[in-house]
VEXDREN-2710 file (C-alpha; in Angstrom, 1 decimal):
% VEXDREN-2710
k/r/px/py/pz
1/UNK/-52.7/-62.0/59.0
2/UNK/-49.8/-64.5/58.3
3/UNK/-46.3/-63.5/57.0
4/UNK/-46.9/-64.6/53.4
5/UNK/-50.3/-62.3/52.9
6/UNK/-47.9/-59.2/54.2
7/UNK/-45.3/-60.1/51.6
8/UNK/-48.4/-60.4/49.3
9/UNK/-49.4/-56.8/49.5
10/UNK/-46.0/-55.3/49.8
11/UNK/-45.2/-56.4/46.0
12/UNK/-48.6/-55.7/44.9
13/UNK/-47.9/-52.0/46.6
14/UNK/-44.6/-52.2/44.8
15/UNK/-45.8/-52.5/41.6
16/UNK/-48.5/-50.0/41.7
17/UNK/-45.4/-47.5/43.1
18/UNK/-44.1/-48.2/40.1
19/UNK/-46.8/-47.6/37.4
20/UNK/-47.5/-44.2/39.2
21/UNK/-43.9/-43.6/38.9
22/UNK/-43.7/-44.0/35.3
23/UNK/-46.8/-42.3/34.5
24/UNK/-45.0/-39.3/36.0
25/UNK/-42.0/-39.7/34.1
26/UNK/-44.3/-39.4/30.8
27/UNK/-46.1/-36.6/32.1
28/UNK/-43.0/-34.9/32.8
29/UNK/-41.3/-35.5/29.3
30/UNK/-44.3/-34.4/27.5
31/UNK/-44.2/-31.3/29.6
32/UNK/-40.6/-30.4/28.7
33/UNK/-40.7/-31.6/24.9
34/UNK/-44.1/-29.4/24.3
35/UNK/-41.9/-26.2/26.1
36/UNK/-38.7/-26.9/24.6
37/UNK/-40.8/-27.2/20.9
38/UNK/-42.9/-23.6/22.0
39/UNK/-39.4/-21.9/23.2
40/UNK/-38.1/-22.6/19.6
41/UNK/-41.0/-21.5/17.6
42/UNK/-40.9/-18.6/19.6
43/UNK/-36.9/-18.1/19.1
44/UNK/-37.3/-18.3/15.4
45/UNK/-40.6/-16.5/15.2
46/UNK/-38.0/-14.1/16.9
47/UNK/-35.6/-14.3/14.2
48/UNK/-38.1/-14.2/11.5
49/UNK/-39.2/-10.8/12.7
50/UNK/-35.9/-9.1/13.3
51/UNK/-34.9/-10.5/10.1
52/UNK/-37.7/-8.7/8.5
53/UNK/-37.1/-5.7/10.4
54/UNK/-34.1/-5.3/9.2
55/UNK/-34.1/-2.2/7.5
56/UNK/-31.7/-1.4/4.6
57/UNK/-29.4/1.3/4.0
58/UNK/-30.8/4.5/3.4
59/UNK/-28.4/6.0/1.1
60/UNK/-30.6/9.1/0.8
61/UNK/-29.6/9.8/4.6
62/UNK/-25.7/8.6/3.9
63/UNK/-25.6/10.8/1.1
64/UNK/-27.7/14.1/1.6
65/UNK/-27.3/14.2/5.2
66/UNK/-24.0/13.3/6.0
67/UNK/-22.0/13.7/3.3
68/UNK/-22.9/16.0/1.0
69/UNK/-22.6/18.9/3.5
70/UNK/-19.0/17.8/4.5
71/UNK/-18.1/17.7/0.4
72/UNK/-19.7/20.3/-0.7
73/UNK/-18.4/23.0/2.5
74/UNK/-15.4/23.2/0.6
75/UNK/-16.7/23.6/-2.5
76/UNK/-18.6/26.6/-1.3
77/UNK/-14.9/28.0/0.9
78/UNK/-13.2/27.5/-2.4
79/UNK/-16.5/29.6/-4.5
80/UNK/-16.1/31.8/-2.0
81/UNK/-12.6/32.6/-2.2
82/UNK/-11.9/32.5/-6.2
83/UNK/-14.8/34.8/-6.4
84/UNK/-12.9/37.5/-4.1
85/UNK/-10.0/37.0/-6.0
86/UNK/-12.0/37.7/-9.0
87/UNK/-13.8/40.5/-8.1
88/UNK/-10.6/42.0/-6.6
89/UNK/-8.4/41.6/-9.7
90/UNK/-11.3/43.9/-11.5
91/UNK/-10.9/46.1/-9.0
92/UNK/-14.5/46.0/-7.7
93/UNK/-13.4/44.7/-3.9
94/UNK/-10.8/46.8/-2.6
95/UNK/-8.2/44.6/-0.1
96/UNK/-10.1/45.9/3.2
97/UNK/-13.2/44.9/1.9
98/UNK/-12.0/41.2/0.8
99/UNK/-10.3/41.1/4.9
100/UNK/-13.5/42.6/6.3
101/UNK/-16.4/39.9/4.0
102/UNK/-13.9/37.0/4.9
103/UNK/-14.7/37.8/8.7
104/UNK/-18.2/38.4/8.3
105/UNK/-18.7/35.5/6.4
106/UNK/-17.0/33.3/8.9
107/UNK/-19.3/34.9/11.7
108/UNK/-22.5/34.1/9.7
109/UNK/-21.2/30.1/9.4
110/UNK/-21.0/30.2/13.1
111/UNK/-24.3/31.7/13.6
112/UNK/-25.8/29.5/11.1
113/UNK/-24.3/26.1/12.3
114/UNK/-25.3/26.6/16.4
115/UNK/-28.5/27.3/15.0
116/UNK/-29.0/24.1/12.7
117/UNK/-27.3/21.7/15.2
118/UNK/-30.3/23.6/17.9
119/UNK/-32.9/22.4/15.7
120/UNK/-31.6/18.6/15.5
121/UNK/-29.2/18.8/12.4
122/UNK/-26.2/18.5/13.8
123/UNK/-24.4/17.1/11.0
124/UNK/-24.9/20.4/8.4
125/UNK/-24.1/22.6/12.0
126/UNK/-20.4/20.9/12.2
127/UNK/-19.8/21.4/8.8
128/UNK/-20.6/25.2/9.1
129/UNK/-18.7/25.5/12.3
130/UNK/-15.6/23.7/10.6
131/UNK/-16.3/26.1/7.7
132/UNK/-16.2/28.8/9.5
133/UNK/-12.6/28.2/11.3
134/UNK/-11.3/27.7/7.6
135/UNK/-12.8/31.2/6.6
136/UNK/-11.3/32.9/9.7
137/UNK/-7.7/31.7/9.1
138/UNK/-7.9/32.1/5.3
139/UNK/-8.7/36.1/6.2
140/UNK/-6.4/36.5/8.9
141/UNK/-3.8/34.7/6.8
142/UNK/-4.7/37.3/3.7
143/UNK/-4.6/40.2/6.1
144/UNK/-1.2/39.7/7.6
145/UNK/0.7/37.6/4.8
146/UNK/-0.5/39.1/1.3
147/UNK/-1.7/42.7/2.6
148/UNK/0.5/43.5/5.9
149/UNK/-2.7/44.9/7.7
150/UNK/-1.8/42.6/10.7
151/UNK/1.5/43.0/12.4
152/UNK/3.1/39.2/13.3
153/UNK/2.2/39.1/16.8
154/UNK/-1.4/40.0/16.2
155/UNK/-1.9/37.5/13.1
156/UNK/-0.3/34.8/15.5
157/UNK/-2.4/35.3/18.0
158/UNK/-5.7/35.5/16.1
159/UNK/-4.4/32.2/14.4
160/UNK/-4.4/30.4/17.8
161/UNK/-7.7/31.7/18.5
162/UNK/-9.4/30.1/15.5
163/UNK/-7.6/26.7/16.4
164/UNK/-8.7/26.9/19.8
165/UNK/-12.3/27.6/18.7
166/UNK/-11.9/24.4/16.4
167/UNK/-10.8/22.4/19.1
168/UNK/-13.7/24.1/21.2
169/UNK/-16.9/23.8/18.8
170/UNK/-15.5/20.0/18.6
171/UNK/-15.5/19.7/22.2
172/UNK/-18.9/21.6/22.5
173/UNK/-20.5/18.8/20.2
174/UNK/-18.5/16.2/20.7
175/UNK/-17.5/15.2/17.2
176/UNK/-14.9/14.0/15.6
177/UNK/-15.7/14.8/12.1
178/UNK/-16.0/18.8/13.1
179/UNK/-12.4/18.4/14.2
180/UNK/-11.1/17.0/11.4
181/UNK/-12.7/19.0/9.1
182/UNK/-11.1/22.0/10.7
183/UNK/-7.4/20.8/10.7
184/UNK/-8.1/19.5/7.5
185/UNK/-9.2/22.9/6.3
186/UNK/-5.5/24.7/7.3
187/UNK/-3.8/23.2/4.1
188/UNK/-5.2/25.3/2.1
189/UNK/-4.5/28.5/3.8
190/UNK/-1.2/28.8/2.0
191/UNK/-2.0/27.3/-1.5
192/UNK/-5.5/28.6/-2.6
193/UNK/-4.3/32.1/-2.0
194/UNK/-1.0/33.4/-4.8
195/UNK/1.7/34.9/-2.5
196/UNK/5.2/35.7/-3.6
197/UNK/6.1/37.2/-0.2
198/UNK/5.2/34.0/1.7
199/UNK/7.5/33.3/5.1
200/UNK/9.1/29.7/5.0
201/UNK/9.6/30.1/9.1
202/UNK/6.2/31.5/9.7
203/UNK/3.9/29.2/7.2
204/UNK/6.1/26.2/9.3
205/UNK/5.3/27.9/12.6
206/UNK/1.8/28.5/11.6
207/UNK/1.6/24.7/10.2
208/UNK/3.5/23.2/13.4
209/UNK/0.8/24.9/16.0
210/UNK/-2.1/23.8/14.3
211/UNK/-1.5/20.5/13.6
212/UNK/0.1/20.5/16.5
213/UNK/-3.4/21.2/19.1
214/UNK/-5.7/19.1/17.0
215/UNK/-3.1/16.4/17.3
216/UNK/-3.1/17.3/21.0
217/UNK/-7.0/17.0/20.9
218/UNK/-7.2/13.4/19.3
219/UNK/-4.8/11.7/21.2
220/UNK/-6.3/13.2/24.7
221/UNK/-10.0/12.2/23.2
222/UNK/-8.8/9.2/21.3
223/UNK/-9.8/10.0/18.1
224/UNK/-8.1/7.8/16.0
225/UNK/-8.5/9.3/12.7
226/UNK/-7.9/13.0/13.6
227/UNK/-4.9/11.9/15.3
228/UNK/-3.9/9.9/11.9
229/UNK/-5.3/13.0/9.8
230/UNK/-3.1/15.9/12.2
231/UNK/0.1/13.9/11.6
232/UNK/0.2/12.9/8.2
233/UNK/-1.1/16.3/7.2
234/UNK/1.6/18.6/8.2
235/UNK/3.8/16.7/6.7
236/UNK/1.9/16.7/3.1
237/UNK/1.7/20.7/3.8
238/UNK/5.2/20.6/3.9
239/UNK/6.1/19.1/-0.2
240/UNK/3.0/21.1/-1.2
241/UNK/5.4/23.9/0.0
242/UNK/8.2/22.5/-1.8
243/UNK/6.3/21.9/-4.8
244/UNK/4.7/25.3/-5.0
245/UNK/8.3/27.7/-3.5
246/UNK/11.0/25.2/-4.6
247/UNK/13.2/28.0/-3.1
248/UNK/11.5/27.5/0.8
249/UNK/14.2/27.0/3.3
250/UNK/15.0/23.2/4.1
251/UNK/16.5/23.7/7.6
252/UNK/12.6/25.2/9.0
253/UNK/10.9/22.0/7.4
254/UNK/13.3/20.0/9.2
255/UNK/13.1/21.6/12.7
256/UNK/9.4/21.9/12.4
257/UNK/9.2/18.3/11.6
258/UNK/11.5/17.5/14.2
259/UNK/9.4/19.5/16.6
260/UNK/6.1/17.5/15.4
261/UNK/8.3/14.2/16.5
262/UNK/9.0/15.4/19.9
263/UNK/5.5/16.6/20.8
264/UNK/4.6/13.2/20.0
265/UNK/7.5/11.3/21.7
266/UNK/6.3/14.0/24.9
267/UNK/2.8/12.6/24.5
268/UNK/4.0/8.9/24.1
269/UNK/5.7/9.1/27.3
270/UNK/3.3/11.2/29.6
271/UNK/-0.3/9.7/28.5
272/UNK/-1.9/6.3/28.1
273/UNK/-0.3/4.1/25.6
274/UNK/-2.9/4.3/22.5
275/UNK/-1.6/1.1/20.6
276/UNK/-1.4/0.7/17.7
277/UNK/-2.2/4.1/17.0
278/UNK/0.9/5.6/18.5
279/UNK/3.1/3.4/17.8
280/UNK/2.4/4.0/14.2
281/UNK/2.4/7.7/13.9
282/UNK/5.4/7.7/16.0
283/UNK/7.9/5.2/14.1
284/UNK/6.1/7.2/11.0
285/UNK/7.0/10.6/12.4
286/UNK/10.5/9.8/13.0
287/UNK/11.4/8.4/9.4
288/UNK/8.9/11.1/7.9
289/UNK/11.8/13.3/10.7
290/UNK/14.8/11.8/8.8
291/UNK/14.1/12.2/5.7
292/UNK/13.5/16.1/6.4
293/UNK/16.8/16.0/8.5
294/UNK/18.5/14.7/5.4
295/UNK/17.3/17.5/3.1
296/UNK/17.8/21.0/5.3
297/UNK/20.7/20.2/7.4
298/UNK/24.2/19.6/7.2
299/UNK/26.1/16.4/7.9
300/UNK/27.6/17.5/10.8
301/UNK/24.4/18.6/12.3
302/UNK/22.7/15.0/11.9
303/UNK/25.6/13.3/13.3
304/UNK/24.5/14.9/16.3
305/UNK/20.5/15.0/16.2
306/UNK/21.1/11.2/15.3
307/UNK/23.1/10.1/18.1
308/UNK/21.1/12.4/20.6
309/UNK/17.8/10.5/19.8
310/UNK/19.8/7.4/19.5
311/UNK/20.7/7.9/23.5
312/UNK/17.2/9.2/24.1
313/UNK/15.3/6.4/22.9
314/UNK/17.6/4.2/24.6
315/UNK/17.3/5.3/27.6
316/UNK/13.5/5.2/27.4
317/UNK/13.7/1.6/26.4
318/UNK/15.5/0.5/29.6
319/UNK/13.8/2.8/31.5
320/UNK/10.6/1.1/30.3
321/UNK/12.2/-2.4/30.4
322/UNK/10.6/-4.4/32.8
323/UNK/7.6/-1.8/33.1
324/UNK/5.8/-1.4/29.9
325/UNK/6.5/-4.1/26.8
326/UNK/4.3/-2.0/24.4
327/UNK/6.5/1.3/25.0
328/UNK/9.8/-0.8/25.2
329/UNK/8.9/-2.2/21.8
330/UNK/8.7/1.2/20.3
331/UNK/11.6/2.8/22.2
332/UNK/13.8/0.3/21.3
333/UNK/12.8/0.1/17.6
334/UNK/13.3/4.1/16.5
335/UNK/16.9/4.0/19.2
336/UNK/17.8/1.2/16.6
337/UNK/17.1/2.8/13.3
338/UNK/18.6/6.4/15.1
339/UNK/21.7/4.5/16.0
340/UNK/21.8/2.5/12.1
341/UNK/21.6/6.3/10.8
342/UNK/24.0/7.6/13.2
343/UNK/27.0/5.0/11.9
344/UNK/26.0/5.6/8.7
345/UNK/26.8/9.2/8.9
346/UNK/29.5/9.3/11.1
347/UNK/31.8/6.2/10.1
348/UNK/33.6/5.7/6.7
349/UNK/32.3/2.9/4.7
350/UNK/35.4/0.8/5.5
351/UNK/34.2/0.6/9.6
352/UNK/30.3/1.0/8.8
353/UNK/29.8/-2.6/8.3
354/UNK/31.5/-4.0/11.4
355/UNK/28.9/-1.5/13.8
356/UNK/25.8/-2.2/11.9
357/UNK/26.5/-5.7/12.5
358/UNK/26.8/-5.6/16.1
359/UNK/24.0/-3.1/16.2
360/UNK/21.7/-5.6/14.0
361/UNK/23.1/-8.9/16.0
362/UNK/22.2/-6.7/19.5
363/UNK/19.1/-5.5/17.8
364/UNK/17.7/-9.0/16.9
365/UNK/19.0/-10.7/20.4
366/UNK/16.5/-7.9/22.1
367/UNK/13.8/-8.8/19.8
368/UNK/14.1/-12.8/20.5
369/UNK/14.5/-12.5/23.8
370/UNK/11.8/-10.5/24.7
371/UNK/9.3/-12.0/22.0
372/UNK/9.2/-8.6/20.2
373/UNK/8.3/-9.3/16.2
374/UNK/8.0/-5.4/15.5
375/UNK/12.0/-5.1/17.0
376/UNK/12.8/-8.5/15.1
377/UNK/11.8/-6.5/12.0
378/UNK/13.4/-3.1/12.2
379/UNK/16.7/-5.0/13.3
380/UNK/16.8/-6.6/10.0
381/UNK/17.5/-3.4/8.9
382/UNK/20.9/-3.0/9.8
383/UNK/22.1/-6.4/10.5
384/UNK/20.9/-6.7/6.4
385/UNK/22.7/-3.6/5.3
386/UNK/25.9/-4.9/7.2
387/UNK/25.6/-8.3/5.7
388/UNK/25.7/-6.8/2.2
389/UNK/28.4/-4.2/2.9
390/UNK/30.8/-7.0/3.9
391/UNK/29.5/-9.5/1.3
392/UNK/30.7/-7.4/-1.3
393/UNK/33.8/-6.3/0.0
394/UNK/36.4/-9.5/-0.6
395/UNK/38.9/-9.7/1.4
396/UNK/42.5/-8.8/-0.1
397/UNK/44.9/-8.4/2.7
398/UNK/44.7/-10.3/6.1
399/UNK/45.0/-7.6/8.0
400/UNK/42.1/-5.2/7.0
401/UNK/38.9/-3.7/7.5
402/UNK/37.1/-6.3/5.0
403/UNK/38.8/-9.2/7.2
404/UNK/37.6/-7.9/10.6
405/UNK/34.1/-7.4/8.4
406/UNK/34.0/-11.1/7.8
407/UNK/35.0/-12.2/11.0
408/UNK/32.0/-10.0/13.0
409/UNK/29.8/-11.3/10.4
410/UNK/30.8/-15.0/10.8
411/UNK/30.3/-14.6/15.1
412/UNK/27.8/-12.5/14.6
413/UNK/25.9/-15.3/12.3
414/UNK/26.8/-17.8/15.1
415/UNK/25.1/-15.8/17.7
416/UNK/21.7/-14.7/16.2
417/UNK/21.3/-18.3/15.4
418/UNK/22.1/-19.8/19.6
419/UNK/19.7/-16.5/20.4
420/UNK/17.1/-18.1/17.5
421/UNK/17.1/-21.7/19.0
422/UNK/17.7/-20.5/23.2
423/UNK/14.4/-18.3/22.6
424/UNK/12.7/-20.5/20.4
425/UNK/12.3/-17.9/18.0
426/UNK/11.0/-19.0/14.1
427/UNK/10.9/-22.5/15.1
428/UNK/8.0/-23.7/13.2
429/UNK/9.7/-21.5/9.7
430/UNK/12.4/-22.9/7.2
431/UNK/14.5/-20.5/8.2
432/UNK/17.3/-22.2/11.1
433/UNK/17.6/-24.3/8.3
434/UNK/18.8/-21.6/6.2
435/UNK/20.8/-20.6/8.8
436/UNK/22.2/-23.8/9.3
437/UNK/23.7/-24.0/5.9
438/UNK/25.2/-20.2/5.7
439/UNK/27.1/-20.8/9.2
440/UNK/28.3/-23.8/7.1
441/UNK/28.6/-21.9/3.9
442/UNK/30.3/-18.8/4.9
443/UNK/32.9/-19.6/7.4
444/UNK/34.0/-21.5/4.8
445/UNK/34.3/-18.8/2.3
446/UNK/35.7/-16.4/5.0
447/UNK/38.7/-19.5/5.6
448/UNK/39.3/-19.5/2.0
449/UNK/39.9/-16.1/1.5
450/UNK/42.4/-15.9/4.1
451/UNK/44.1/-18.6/2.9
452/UNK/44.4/-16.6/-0.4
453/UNK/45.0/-13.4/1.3
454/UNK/48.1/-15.2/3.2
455/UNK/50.1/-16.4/0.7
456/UNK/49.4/-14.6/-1.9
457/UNK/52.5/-13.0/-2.5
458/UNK/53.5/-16.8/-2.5
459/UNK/53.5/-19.4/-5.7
460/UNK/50.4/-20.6/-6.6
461/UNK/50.9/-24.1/-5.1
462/UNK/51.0/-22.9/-2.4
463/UNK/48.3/-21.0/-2.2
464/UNK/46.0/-24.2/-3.4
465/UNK/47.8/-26.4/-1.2
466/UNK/46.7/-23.8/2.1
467/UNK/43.2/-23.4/0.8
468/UNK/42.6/-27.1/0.7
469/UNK/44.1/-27.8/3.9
470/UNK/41.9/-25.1/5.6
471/UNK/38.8/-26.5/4.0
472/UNK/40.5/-30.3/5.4
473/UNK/40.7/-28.4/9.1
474/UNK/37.2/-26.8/8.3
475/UNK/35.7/-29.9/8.1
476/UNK/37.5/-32.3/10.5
477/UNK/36.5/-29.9/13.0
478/UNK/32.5/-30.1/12.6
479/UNK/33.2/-34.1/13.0
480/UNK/35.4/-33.6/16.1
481/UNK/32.5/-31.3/17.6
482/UNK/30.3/-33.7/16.0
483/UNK/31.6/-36.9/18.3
484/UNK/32.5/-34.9/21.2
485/UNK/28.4/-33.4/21.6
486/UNK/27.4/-36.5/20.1
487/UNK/25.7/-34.6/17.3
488/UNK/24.9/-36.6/14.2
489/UNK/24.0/-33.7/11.6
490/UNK/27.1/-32.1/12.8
491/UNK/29.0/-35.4/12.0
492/UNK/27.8/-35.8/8.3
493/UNK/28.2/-32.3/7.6
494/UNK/31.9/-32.7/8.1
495/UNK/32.0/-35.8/6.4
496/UNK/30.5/-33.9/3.1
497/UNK/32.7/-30.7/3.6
498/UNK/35.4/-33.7/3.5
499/UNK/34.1/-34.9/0.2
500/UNK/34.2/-31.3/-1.0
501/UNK/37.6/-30.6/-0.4
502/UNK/37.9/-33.8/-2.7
503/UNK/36.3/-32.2/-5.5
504/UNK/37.3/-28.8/-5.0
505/UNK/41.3/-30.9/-5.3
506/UNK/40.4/-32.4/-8.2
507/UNK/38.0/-29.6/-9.9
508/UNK/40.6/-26.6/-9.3
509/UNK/43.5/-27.2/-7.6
510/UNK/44.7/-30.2/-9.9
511/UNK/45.4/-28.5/-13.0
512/UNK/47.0/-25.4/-11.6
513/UNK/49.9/-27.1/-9.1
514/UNK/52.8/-29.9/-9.7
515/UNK/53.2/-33.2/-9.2
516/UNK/55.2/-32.7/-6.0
517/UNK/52.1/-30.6/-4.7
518/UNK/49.6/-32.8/-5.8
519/UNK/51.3/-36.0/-4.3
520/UNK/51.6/-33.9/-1.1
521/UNK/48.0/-32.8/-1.3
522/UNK/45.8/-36.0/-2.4
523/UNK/48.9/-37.7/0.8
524/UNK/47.5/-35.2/3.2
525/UNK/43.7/-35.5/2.3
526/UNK/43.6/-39.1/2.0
527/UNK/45.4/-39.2/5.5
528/UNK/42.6/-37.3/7.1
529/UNK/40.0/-39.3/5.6
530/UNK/41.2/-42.5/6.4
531/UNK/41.5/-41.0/10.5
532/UNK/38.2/-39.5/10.4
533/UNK/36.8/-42.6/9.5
534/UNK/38.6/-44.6/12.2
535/UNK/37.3/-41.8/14.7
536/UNK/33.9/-42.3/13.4
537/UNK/34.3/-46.3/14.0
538/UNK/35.9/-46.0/17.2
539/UNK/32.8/-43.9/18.3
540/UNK/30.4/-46.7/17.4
541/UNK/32.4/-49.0/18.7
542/UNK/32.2/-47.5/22.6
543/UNK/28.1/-46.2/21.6
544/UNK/27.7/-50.1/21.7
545/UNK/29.6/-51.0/24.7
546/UNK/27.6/-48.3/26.4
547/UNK/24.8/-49.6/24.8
END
């Protein structure tokens, strides 16, 4: 066999290689395209079905089993109790009797829910249970507060025993609703039974302890809305006090919320952060705490509680500084709102401007360097209420409280804005801009009114001719800063203060002065304009020879 018959069969070999190799390749295709099309009409074969499975609402189940046994519990307490009162007024229940059917009433709930939640309806068992913890504090309650059967001690400690079985049957079944139902069922221990005899430092006791374990009970179980439900709901018992025993003593609504602020400032700092949920209920609970300090206690006494939680939460935020953002947030923001009500009790409203406005300017720097939006906020606060103290208080005497005002606002200004733009704070918001123009704006305004406040006891002349020539100084100095850091908005900004002072000449002081004054003034202003022009040419000039 020759060379040329090898080379022969090799390509015929070749190209039968070949065919084989794309029938394969066909084979192989249709094989994946006839899986890949049964995979999808088995995926939305899939989706058809769970889409038809899809079962709607059964609002017979929403409504009968869930909540028409939570609703209508109360309705059946409330029965309940207006039917006693009834029966009693006619004299047909003697006050023993009411005490003793309250108790036996409350055992039967008990009896009744373990029973129903045994045989799978757990939902009507909670409600009794909760029902039953409201009927055993509404008897104790009657027995000790409207009747005297039960000495204080004893009604106390029976109290505590029916919160602790709430807190226990919701533990037992593991539900949130049964605890909320039964701290929710406390606020109307005092108001559905008349009292005229009723203890303002017992029903705030009484009030502080309950909410006080079921708030205990949600944060350790994190159940957000009992914890949301405990707080805000001592606080409503509280005005519905008020509303109902205008009389009540102020001072034992302010300690007991003050105590309700420092159980949760105790759990804030010894459990797992639950964020948001305590951050909220504890800003909350200390302005819901101020507001109660401001109505029971004296002046003197909230200089005091105000400047100790000032220190406190100050100390917890640098304690907390490099360890825990989320609690430094929060610390920081309540020291900042106790130290803004501090000043405002303590100082005069002559030095209450300058502090808020180092407190604000402090306040903000924290929040903008540490990227904190809820401290950004809350500084607002004060830095705001400074800014409108001193905006309304002219300055009428160099030496004064107004003119040290204006100065801490115009440095303080200055700052916020460096901390602003160093932090890259706002950046991508309108508002450097706005800042940009008010530290034009109001230095300005603060040099006038010092030129005013000067020479004032001086002729009026005078007093134009000093104005103008601060405005003159004012505004060569943003151009010399202008060429010096080679900043070109600087630059035109004191080139149309310049133009100002030109108008402001003309507009006001023109009328008002003599023609000495006026040749002296339109001499000196047309002298500066003329040298900040050449300074602006000779600037160019070198920018090109460097260039």
């Amino acid at each position: 066999m020759n060379e040329q018959t090898r080379i022969d069969q090799l390509e015929k070999r070749i190209q039968q290689l070949e065919q084989e190799v794309q029938l394969l390749k066909g084979e192989k295709n249709h094989e994946w395209n006839t899986e890949y099309k049964q995979s999808t009409i088995i995926q939305n074969d899939s989706d058809k079905t769970e889409f038809a499975h899809k079962e709607p609402v059964d609002w017979e189940h929403v409504l009968g089993k869930v909540w028409l046994p939570r609703i209508f519990i109360f309705v059946l307490i409330i029965g309940v109790v207006w039917g006693f009162k009834a029966t009693f007024d006619r004299g047909f229940i003697t006050e023993p009797v009411r005490v003793a059917l309250g108790y036996f009433i409350a055992c039967g709930f008990v009896i009744l829910g373990e029973l129903q939640i045994r045989k799978k309806r757990e939902r009507l068992g909670q409600v009794l249970l909760a029902g039953s913890i409201i009927l055993f504090m509404l008897s104790t309650f009657a027995a000790h507060v409207l009747y005297g059967y039960f000495p204080f001690v004893l009604a106390a400690v029976l109290n505590l025993f029916w919160i602790a079985g709430g807190v226990f049957f919701a533990h037992r079944h593991r539900s949130q609703a049964l605890a909320v139902l039964s701290s929710a069922g406390g606020v109307f221990i005092p108001f559905l039974l008349e009292s005229t005899g009723l203890n303002t430092g017992l029903f705030v006791t009484y009030e502080v302890l309950l909410y006080g374990a079921f708030l205990y009970y949600g944060m350790r179980n994190q159940y957000t809305i009992l914890h949301y439900v405990s707080f805000w709901l001592l606080h409503i018992a509280f005005i519905a006090s008020l509303v109902f025993n205008p009389i009540s003593e102020l001072d034992a609504f302010s300690y007991g919320a003050m105590v309700q602020h420092m159980f949760l400032f105790v759990l804030f700092m010894g459990n797992k952060l639950n964020h948001p949920t305590q951050t909220i209920s504890s800003f909350s609970s200390f302005l819901l705490m101020a507001g109660w300090i401001a109505l029971g206690i004296t002046e003197w006494q909230q200089q005091w509680y105000y400047l100790g939680f000032a220190g406190l939460y100050g100390a917890g935020a640098v304690w907390y500084l490099s360890k825990d953002k989320d609690r430094f947030a929060l610390l920081a923001g309540i020291a900042t709102f106790a130290f803004m009500f501090a000043v405002m009790e303590i100082f005069q409203s002559d030095t209450m401007p300058v502090l808020l406005l180092i407190e604000g300017a402090i306040a903000l720097w924290i929040g903008f360097r540490f990227s904190i939006h809820f401290q950004t906020i809350l500084a607002l606060f004060p830095y705001g209420f400074g800014l409108f103290l001193t905006l309304t208080e002219p300055i009428e005497q160099v030496l004064s409280w107004p003119t040290l005002s204006w100065t801490v606002m115009v440095g303080s200004l200055l700052f916020v804005t460096h901390a602003m733009k160093r932090y890259n704070a706002f950046q991508k918001t309108d508002l450097l801009k706005g800042l940009f123009y008010a530290n034009i704006l109001l230095p300005l305004i603060w040099l006038t009114q010092i030129s005013y406040a000067a020479t004032k006891e001086w002729d009026l002349n005078v007093q134009h001719l000093f104005s103008s020539l601060a405005w003159s100084i004012y505004a060569v100095g943003f151009i010399a800063y202008g060429i010096i850091r080679q900043e070109k908005p600087f630059r035109l900004t004191g080139i149309s203060l310049l133009f100002a002072t030109l108008v402001k000449v003309i507009g006001v002081d023109l009328s008002d002065i003599s023609l000495e004054f006026r040749a002296l003034l339109f001499t000196i202003l047309g002298a500066t304009g003329l040298g900040v022009s050449r300074m602006i040419y000779v600037k160019e000039k070198q920018s090109k020879k460097e260039g």
